[in-house]
C-alpha positions in Angstrom: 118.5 82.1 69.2 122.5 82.0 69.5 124.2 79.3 70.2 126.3 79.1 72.7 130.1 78.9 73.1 129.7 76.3 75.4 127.6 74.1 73.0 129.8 74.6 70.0 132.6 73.5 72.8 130.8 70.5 73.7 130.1 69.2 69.9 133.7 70.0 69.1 134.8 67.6 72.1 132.1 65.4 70.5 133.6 64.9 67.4 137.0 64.7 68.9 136.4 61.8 70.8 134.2 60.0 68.2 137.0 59.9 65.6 138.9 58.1 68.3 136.2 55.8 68.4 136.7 55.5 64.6 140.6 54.4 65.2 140.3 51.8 67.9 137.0 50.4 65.9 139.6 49.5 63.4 142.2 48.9 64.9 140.2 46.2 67.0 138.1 45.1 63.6 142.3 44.3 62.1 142.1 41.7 65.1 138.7 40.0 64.4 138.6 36.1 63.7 136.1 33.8 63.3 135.9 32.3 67.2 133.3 34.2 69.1 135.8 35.1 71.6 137.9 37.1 70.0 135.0 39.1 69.6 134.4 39.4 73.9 138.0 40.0 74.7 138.8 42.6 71.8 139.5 45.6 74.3 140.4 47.7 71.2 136.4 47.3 69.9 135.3 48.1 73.3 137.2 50.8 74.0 135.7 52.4 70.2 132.3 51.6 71.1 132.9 53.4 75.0 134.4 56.3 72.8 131.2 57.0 70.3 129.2 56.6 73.5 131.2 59.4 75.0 130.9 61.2 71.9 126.8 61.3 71.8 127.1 62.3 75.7 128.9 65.3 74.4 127.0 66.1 70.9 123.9 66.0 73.3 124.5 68.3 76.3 125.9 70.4 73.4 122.7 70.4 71.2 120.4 71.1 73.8 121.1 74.8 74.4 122.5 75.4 70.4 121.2 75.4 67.1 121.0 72.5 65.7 121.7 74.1 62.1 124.6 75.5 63.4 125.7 72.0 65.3 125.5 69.4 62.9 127.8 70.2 60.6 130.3 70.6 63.3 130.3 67.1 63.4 132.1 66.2 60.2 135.4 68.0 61.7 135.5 64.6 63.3 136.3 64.0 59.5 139.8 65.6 59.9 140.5 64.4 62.9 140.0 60.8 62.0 142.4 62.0 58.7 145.0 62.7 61.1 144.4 59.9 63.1 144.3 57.3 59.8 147.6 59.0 59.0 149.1 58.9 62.0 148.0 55.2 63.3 147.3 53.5 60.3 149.9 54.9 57.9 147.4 55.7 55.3 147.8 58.8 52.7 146.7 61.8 52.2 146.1 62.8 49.1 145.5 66.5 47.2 141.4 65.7 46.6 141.1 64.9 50.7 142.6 67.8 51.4 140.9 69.5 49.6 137.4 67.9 50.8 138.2 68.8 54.0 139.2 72.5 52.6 135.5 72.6 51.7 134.1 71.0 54.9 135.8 73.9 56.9 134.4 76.7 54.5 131.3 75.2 54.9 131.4 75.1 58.9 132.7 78.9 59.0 129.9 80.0 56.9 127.1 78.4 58.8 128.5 79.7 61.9 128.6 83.2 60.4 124.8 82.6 60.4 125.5 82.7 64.2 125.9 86.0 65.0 
């Protein structure tokens, strides 16, 4: 079985928009406090939680047609975006070992897609 282009499209969106969910479940945990409320009106958790629900719509329209063994591990580019996004947002660094981490988690994604052909 191949897996379709238009699953490997559909799990890339997928991990795309979950790594925004990843950034505005932060950036609306920053703004927690103890009153209930705060945790009703926190549009920034909301919007997080909408995001990772978007993100399984994707990841499963896209693993219905595809191999999963190909799929998965598409996932962790959400890893890299939410590096950029942490960097961008959030002002944190990046350091030589992430890089490098996500060096590997790219290797690792091209060779199991090699399996694909």
């Amino acid at each position: 079985m191949k897996t379709p282009l238009s699953s490997i499209l559909l799990v890339l969106a997928a991990s795309f928009i979950g790594s925004f969910g990843a950034v505005f479940l932060k950036a609306g945990a920053g703004r927690l406090h103890r009153e209930i409320s705060t945790l009703l009106l926190n549009w920034r958790l909301a919007a997080g939680i909408g995001m990772y629900l978007a993100s399984f719509v994707f990841y499963y329209l896209g693993v219905r047609e595809g191999e999963l063994s190909v799929l998965y591990p598409m996932v962790s580019l959400g890893y890299i975006w939410t590096l950029l996004w942490s960097r961008l947002f959030f002002g944190e660094p990046i350091s030589r070992l992430k890089v490098a981490g996500l060096a590997l988690i790219i290797g690792g994604i091209i060779v199991l897609n090699l399996g694909n052909r």
